[in-house]
C-alpha positions in Angstrom: -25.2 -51.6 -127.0 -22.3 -53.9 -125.2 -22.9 -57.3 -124.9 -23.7 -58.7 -121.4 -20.6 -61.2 -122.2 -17.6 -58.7 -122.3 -16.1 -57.2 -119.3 -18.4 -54.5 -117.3 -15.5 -52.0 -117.8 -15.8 -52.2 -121.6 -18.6 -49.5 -121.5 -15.9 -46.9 -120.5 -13.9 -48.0 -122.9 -17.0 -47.5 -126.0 -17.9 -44.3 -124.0 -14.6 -42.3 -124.4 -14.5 -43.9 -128.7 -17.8 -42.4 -128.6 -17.0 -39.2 -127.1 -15.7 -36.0 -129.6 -13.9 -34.3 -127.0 -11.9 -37.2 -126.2 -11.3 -38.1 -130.7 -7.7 -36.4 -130.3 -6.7 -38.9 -127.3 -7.0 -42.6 -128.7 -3.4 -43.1 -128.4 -2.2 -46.1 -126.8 0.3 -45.2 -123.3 3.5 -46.3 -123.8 3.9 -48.3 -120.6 0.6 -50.5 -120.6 -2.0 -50.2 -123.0 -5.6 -48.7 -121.7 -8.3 -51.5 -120.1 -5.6 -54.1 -119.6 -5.1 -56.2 -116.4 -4.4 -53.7 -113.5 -5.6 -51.0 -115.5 -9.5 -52.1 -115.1 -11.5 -52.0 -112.2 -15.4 -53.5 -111.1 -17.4 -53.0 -108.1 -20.8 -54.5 -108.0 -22.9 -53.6 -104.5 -26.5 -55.0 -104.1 -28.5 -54.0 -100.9 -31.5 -55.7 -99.6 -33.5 -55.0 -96.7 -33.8 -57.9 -94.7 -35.5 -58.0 -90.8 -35.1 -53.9 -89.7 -31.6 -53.8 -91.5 -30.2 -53.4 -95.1 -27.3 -55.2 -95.8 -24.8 -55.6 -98.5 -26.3 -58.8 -100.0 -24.2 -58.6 -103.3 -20.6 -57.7 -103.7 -18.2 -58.5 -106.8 -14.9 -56.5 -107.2 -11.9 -56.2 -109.2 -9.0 -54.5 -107.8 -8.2 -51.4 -107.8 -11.7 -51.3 -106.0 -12.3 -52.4 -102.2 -15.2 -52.1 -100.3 -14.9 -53.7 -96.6 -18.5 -54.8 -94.7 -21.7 -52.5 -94.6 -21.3 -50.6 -91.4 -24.6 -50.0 -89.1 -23.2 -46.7 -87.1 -25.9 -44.1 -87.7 -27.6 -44.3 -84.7 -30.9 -41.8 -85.8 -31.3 -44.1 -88.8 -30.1 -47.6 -87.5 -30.7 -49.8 -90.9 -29.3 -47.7 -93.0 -26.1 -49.1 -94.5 -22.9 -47.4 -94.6 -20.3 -48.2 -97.6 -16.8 -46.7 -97.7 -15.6 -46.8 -101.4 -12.1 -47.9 -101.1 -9.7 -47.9 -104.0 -5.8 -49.4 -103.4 -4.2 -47.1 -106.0 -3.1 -43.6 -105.2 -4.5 -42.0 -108.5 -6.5 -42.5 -111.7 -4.1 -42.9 -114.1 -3.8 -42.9 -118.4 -5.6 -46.0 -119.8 -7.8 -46.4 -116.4 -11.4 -48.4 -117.1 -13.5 -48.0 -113.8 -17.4 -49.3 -113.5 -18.8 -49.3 -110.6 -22.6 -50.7 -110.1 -25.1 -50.3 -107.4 -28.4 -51.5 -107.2 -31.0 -50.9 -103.8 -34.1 -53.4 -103.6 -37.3 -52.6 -102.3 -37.1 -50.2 -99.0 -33.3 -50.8 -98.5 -31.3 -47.8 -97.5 -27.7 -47.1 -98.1 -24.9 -44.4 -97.5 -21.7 -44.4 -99.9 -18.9 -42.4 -99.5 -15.3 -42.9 -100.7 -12.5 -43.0 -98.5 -10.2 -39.7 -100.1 -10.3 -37.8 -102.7 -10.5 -39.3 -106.8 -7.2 -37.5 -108.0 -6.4 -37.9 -111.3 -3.4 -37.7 -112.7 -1.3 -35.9 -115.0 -1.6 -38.0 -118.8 0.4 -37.4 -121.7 -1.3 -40.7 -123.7 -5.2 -41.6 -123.7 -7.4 -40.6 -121.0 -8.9 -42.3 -118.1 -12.8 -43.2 -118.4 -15.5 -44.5 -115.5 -18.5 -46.1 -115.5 -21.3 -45.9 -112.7 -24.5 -47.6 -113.1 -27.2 -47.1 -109.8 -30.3 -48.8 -109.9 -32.9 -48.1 -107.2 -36.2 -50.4 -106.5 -39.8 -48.8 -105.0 -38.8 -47.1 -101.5 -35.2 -47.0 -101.8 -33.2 -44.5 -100.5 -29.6 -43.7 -101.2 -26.7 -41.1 -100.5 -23.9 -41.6 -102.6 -21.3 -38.5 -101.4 -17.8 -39.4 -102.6 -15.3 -36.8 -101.3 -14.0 -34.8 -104.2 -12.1 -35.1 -107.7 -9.4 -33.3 -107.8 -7.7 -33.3 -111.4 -4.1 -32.7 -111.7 -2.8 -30.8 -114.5 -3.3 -32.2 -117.9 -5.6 -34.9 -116.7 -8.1 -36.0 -119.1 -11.0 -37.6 -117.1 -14.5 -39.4 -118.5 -17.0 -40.2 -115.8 -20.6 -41.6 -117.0 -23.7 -42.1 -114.7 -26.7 -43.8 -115.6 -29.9 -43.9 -113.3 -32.9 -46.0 -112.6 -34.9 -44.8 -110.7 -38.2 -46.1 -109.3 -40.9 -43.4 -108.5 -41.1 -43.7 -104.8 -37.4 -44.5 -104.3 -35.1 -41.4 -103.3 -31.5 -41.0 -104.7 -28.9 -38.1 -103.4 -26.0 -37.5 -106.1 -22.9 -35.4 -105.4 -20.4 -34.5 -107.1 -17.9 -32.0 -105.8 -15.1 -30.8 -108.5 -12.1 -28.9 -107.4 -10.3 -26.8 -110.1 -7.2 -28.8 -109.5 -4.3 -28.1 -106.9 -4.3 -24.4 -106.8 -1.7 -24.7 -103.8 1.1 -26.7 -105.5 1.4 -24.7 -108.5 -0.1 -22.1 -110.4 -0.7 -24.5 -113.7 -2.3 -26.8 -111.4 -5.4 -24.4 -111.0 -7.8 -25.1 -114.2 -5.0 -27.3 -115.7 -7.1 -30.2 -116.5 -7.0 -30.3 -120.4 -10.3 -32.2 -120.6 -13.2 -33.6 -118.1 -16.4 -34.8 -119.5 -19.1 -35.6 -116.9 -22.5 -37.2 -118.0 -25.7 -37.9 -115.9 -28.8 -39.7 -116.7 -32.1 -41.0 -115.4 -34.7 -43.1 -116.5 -37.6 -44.8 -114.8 -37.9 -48.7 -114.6 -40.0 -49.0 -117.3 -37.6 -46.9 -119.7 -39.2 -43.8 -119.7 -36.3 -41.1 -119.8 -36.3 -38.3 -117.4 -33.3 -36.2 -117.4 -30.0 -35.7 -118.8 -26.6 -33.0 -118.5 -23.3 -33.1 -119.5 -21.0 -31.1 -118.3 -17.8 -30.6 -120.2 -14.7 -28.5 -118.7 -11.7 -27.8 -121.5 -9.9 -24.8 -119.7 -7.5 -24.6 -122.7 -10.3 -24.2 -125.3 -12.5 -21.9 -122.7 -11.8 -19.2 -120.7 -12.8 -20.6 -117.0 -12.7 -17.0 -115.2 -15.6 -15.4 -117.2 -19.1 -14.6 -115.8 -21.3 -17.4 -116.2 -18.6 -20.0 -115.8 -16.5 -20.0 -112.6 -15.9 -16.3 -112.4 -13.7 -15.9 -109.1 -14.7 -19.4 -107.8 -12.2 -22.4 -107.5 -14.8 -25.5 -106.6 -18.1 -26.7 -108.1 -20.5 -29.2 -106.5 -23.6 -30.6 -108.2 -25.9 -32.6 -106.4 -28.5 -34.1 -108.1 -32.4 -35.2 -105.6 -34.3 -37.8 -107.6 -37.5 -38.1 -104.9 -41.1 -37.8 -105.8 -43.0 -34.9 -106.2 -44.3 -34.1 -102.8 -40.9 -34.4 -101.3 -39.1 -32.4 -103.7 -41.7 -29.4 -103.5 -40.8 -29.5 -99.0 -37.4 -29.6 -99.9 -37.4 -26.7 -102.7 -39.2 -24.8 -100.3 -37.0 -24.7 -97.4 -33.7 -25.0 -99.5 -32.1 -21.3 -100.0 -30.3 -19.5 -102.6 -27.6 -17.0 -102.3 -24.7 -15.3 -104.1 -21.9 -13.9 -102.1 -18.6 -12.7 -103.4 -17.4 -11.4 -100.3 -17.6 -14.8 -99.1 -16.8 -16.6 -102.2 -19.9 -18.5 -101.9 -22.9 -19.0 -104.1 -25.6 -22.1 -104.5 -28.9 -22.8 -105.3 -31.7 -25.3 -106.6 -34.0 -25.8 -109.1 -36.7 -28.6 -110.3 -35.4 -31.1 -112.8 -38.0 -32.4 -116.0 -40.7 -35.1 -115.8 -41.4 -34.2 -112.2 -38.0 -36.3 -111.2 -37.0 -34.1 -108.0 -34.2 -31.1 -107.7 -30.5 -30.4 -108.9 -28.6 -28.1 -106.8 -25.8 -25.9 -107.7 -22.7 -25.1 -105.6 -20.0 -22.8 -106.0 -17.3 -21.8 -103.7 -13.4 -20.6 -103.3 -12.6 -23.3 -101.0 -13.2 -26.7 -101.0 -14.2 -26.6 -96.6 -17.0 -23.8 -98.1 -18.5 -26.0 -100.8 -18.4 -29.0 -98.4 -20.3 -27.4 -95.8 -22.9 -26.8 -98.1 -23.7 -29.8 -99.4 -23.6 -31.3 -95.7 -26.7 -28.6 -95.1 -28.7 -30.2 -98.2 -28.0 -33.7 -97.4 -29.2 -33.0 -94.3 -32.3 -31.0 -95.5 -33.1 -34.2 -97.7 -32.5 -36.6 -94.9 -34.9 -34.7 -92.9 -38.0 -34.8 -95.6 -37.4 -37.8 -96.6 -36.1 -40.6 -94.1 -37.7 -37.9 -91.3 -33.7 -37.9 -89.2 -31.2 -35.5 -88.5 -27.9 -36.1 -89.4 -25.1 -37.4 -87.6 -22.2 -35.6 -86.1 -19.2 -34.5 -88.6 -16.5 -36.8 -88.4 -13.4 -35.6 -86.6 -11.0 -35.9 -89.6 -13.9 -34.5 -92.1 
């Protein structure tokens, strides 16, 4: 257990000492040691609904993160919030110590999103590790779709999630992985030499619910077999923590399908302790995979807030 006194980055930094697929990278980079000034980086966003509107009641940052104010631009859900996750660096780079914290009190409602895709970049010292903490009160209801993470070749990449989750609040999770830069050199594709990413959930009172790891060491596994990516290039997982009654509607109506000729294939399943649904995505292109999760968030918006989604974006 940290401290509450040292820095809120300083669980990435135990995290990846902790970690034994990240024991062979404790080197120190050359240029600037890891979790130094510029190398760190905190974003703290609290929502509370107040009157008929949430609003971004708490922020604290530390560049590289940005956020600018809560945008109300959904028109079939006014209240809802909408966050763009900004960060003023063109990659994650070597010795990078990221937390980000987000907490939604009772019946607030929030949309986060990031503004381009994480790339991370090529390391030949230590590794870069982040830290996201999302805390969600009795009737809260967020979406948290980033756009996706694209690691460049021989990246090593540590991303943590922990969740609290109360049992009438709603949390949508996605996480879309692309196999690298398939299009600017072969070694790109699969070229990542490691990327560890961890999810948890608990409920207020402590009482664990769920928890997968997903490790990806192309160099140590074979990525093309069955059972792994096969023929496919990107992976989305997108993670419903909603109560029961919503997550049996939803499981109902969602679909499930596996089409090579397409290069698509997805589907859903329940997740322990009666904590809601984790879908699976898989697809050639990155425009396929998106599309798909943009049908489940909408399927979950529908059940849940009981509103269609708005209109893609022009430059989505």
């Amino acid at each position: 257990m940290i401290p509450a006194a040292v820095p809120p980055w300083a669980r990435a930094e135990a995290l990846g000492a902790s970690m034994p697929e990240f024991a062979s990278f404790q080197d120190e980079p050359p240029q600037m040691r890891s979790g130094t000034v510029g190398k760190t980086g905190f974003l703290r966003l609290g929502f509370e609904q107040r009157s008929d509107q949430t609003v971004l009641a708490n922020l604290q940052r530390q560049a590289p993160y940005m956020v600018q104010r809560a945008l109300h631009c959904d028109e079939a859900v006014p209240g809802l919030a909408s966050v763009f996750l900004i960060t003023t660096t063109g990659c994650v780079l070597q010795g990078d110590r990221l937390a980000l914290d987000i907490t939604l009190g009772p019946r607030a409602q929030a949309h986060l999103t990031s503004q381009s895709a994480t790339k991370i970049h090529a390391m030949d010292a230590n590794y870069a590790a982040q830290s996201q903490t999302i805390t969600l009160f009795e009737d809260a209801y967020l979406e948290f779709i980033p756009e996706p993470v694209i690691p460049h070749r021989e990246s090593r990449f540590l991303s943590d999630t922990q969740i609290s989750v109360a049992p009438s609040a709603t949390l949508l999770l996605s996480e879309i992985i692309q196999a690298g830069r398939k299009y600017h050199h072969p070694d790109e594709c699969f070229g990542a030499t490691v990327l560890s990413i961890s999810t948890s959930a608990t409920r207020p009172d402590g009482r664990h619910l769920f928890a997968e790891k997903l490790v990806i060491e192309p160099r140590r596994y074979e990525m093309r077999q069955t059972g792994v990516m096969n023929s496919f290039d990107v992976f989305a997982n997108l993670i419903l923590c909603t109560p029961k009654e919503k997550a049996v509607c939803i499981h109902e109506r969602a679909e499930a399908d596996v089409n090579l000729a397409e290069g698509i294939a997805f589907g859903a399943c329940y997740l322990p302790n009666d904590a809601g649904l984790i879908f699976k995505v898989l697809g050639r292109e990155t425009a396929q995979v998106k599309a798909k999760v943009r049908e489940i968030w909408g399927l979950v918006r529908q059940e849940v807030v009981g509103a269609a989604l708005p209109p893609p974006y022009l430059w989505r």
